[in-house]
N, C-alpha and C positions, 0 to 999 in steps of 0.2 A: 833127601826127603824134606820136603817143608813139615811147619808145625802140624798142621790137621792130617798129615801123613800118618807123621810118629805118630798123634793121642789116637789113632785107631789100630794101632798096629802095638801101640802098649795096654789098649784093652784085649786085647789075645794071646800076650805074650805069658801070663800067668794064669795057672789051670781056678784060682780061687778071685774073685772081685777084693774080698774081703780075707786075710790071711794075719792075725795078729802075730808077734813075735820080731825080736830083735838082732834076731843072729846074720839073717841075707842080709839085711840091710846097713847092719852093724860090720860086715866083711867087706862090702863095697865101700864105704864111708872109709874104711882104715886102708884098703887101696888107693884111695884117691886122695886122704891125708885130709879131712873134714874133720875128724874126731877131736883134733886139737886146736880149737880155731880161738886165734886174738881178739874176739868178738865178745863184748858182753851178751849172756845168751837167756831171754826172759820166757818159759812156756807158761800157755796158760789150757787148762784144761776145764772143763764143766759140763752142762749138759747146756744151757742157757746163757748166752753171755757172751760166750770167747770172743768173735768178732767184733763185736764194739769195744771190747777192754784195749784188745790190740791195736784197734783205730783210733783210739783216745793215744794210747802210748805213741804212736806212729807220729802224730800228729805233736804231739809236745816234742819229742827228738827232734821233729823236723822243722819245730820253730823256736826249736835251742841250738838248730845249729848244728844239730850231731846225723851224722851218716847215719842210716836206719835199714833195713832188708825187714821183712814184714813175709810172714808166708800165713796164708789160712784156705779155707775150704770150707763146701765145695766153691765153685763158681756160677754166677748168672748166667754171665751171657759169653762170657771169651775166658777162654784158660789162662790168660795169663794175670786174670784179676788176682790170680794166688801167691804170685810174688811179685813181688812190690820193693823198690829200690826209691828211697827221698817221697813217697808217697805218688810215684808214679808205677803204672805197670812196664816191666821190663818186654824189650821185643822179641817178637819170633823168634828172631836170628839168634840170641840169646840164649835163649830157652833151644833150640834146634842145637846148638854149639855143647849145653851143659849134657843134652840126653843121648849125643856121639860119645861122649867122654865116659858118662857111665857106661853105657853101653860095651862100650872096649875095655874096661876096666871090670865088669863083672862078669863076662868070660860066661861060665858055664851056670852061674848063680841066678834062677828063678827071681824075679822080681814082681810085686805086684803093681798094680797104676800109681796106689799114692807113695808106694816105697819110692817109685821112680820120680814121683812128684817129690819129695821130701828130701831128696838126694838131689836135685837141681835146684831147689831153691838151695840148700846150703853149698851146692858149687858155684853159684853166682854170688851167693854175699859173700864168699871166700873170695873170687874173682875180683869184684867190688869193693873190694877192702872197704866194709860197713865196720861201723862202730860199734854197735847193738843189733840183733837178730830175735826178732819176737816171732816166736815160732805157734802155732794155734794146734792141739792134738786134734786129729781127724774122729780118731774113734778112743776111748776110755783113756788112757793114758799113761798106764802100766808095761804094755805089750804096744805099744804104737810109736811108728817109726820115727815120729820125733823126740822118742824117749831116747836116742843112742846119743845123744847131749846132752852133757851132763846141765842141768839148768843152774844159774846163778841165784838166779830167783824166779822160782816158780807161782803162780797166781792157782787158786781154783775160785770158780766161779761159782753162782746159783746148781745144785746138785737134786735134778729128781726122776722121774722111772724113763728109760728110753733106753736106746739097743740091749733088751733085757736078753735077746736069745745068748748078748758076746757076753755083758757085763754082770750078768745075775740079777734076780729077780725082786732085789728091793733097794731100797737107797743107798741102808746101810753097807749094803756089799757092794752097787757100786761106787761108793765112795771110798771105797778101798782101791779101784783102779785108778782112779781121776788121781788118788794121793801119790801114787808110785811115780807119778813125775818130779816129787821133791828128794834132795839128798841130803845127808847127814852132815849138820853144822850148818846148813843152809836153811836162808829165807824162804816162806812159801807163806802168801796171803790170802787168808779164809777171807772171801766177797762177801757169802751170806754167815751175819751173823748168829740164823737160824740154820745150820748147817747139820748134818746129821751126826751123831754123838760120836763116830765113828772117824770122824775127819780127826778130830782132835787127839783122840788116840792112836789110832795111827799114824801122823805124823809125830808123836812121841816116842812110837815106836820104831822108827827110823832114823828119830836125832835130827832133827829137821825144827828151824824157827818157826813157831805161830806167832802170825801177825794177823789178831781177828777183829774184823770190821765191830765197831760200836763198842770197842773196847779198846785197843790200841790207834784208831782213828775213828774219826766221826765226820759226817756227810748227812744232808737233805737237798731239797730241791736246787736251795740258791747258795750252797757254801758246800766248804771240803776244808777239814782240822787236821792234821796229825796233831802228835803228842807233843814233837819238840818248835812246832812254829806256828805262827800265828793262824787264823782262820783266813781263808780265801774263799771269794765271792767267785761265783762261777753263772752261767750261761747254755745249758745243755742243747748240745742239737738236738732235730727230730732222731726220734730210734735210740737211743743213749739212755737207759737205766742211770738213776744215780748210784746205785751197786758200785755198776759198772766202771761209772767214769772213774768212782772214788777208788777202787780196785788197782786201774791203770795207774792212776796219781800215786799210789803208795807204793809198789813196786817200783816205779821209776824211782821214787826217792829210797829207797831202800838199795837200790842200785845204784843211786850217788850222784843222781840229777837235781841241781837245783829247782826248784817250781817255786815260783811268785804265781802274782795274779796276772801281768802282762803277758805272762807266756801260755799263761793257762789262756785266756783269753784268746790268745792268736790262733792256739791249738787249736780249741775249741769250736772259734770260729772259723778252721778250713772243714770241718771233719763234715762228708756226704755220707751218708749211709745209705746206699740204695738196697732198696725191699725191705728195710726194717721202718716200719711204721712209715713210710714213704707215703706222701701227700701228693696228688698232680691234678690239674685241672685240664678235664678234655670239654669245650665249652659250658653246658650247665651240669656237669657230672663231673663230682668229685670222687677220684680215685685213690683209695690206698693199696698201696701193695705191699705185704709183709710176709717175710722168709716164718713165722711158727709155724712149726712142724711136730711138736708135740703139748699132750695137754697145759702145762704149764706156761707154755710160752702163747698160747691161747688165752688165757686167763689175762695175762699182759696185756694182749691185743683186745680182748674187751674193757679193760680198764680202759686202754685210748679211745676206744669206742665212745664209752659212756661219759667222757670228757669235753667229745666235741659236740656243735652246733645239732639238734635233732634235726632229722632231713624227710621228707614224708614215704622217702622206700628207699629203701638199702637192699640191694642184690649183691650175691656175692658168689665167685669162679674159686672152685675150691676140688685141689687132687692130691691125693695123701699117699705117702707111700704106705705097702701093705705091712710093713713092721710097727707102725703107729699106732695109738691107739685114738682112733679118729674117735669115737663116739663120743668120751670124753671133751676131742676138740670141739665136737659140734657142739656139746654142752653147756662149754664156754661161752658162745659166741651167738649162740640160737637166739636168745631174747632180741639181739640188735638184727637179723637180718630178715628178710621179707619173702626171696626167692634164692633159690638156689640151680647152679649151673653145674654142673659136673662134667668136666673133660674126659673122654677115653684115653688111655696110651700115655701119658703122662710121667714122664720117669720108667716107660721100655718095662721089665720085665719086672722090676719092684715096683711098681704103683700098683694100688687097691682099686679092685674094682670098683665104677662108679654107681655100679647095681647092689654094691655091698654099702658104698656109705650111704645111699638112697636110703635106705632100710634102718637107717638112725636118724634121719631127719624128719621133725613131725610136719613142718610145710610140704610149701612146693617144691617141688625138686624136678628137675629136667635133665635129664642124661644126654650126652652131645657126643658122637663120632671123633671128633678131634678136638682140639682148642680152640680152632679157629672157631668151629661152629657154637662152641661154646660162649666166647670173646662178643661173637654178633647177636648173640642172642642176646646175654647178657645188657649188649649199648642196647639193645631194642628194646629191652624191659624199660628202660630208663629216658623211652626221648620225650618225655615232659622233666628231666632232673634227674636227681636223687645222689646215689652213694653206690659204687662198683668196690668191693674189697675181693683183692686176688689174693688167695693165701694159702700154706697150705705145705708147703717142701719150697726150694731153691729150685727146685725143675719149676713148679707153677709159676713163681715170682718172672724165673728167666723167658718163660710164655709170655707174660704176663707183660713185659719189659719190650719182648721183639714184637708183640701185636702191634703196641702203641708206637713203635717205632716206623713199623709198615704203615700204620694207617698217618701217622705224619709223613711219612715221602708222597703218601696218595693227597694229601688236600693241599688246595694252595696255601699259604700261607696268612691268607686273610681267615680261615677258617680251620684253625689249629688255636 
């Protein structure tokens, strides 16, 4: 079987999508001899954040010099953006070769998609003989298959309300999942220094290092301090929180990586973040595309909003999954936008209907059959200019991404 074989035949091979718990995945791992791996192993968990933290980490290992494996989720637009070996994605054949092995190797043991995701990325940095393995938890991080490693040092990021039906219904509770990734005697660095009270005793409660932002380090726009070395100037990409970067930088060092500014600097400057706050120009319409998916990280994306250039209409392609709490996101972001498009079908059987989030927006709103129709309607609102924001889940972004990719194969290249 080729790769797009297997990922349709591993989304049916388990009765649940979503199935938390560590035991299947913890029996195949010790079959296969994962459990104990040479690898420095950094997770990081949150509700807001993971991805970039680990793209900043990625990105400094890879311009110190060190072997790197990187796994996070979900993906835009190709599966295999989720493992990542030297900050490249690893091939097919690769990925085809690690999900034979599990496979044969878990026999009779039920797997869900991302256990089988989460079990191939560490067969390949095993394979790879990586130095460091920054692993991203998919869902809480208590009960989540990349908990079956033990972390060296663990990261939690920005913490606020989201998969309430797996994690419990307020912060404080689930920041009680997001913690269960750190272990006793070990580092684990609180990103927001407004964290909920919760974080902090509970990882007291398990004997676990706090290392809390704005108190054991310090960060703003143009610098990043820890305690024992001097300040360093820095340069963030688009999509890059200084939370965030500051987060990445401190864990590496805590994990025994030197950082200057030259290195920070190179990191920095390879790091792409596609769909976080992503900038693109399609002739006189400026596009951003950005992975918020819930209200919080909405809140972010109006901050960027209100930053840049005033443009005289802002339309915006927007499809939420139905566990979100979209109202709130439109609440965010309402003041900047002018029209709205709403895709059908967007994320299969979890997306929200587009007749439901209609019903929280006090504009225009236009409900569209597919994407595409939504995509053209969208450029159409716009052909005197303006501002297209696609946003909304990693399914809209990855639309969002292959529209603009189709309609660059259609134009010549004078008119791109």
């Amino acid at each position: 079987m080729d790769l797009a074989a297997w990922l349709e035949r591993l989304e049916q091979l388990h009765p649940s999508a979503i199935d938390l718990g560590l035991a299947r995945c913890g029996e195949v791992a010790q079959r296969l001899e994962l459990l104990n791996t040479c690898a420095t192993t950094i997770t990081v968990a949150g509700t807001n954040g993971k991805g970039s933290t680990v793209a900043v980490m990625e990105a400094i290992l890879s311009a110190s010099g060190v072997r790197v494996g990187a796994f996070t989720s979900p993906h835009l637009v190709r599966y295999n953006e989720r493992i990542r070996v030297d900050g490249a994605e690893v091939s097919d054949e690769l990925i085809v070769e690690a999900f034979e092995a599990i496979d044969q190797a878990r026999a009779t043991v039920s797997l869900s998609y991302f256990e089988f995701n989460t079990l191939a990325a560490l067969w390949i940095f095993k394979k790879l003989d990586v130095t460091f393995q920054l692993l991203e938890v998919g869902l809480g991080g208590r009960l989540d298959a990349v908990n079956i490693i033990d972390a060296d040092v663990a990261v939690v990021t920005a913490i606020g309300l989201d998969h309430q039906e797996w994690l419990g219904a307020d912060v404080e509770t689930i920041a009680l999942e997001k913690c269960g990734i750190t272990r006793d005697g070990r580092p684990c660095v609180v990103a927001d220094s407004a964290a909920p009270a919760s974080v902090s005793s509970e990882l007291q409660r398990i004997g676990a290092h706090e290392i809390l932002a704005l108190r054991d380090y310090v960060y703003d726009e143009t610098q990043f301090k820890s305690t024992d070395n001097e300040a360093i100037d820095w340069s963030l990409p688009a999509g890059v929180l200084p939370l965030n970067a500051a987060a990445g930088l401190i864990a590496l060092e805590t994990a025994g990586i030197g950082i200057n500014e030259e290195i920070v600097a190179a990191g920095m400057g390879s790091i792409v973040l596609n769909g976080r706050r992503e900038s693109l120009q399609l002739g006189n319409i400026h596009i951003v595309l950005d992975v918020a998916h819930n209200p919080d990280a909405a809140v972010e994306l109006a901050k960027f909003l209100d930053r840049q250039p005033a443009v005289q209409t802002t339309t915006a392609i927007f499809a939420v999954m139905s566990d979100k709490d979209c109202r709130d996101m439109i609440v965010a972001v309402e003041p900047f936008i002018d029209q709205w498009y709403l895709p059908t079908g967007v994320g299969g059987e979890r997306g929200q209907s587009p007749e439901v989030v209609a019903g929280f927006i006090s504009g225009t709103a236009h409900v569209k059959s597919t994407f595409e129709s939504a995509f053209e309607g969208a450029l159409g609102s716009l052909v005197d200019g303006g501002r297209l924001i696609v946003f909304g889940s990693f399914f809209t972004v990855g639309e969002g991404i292959k529209a603009l990719e189709c309609l660059r194969l259609a134009q010549p290249d004078d008119q791109t």
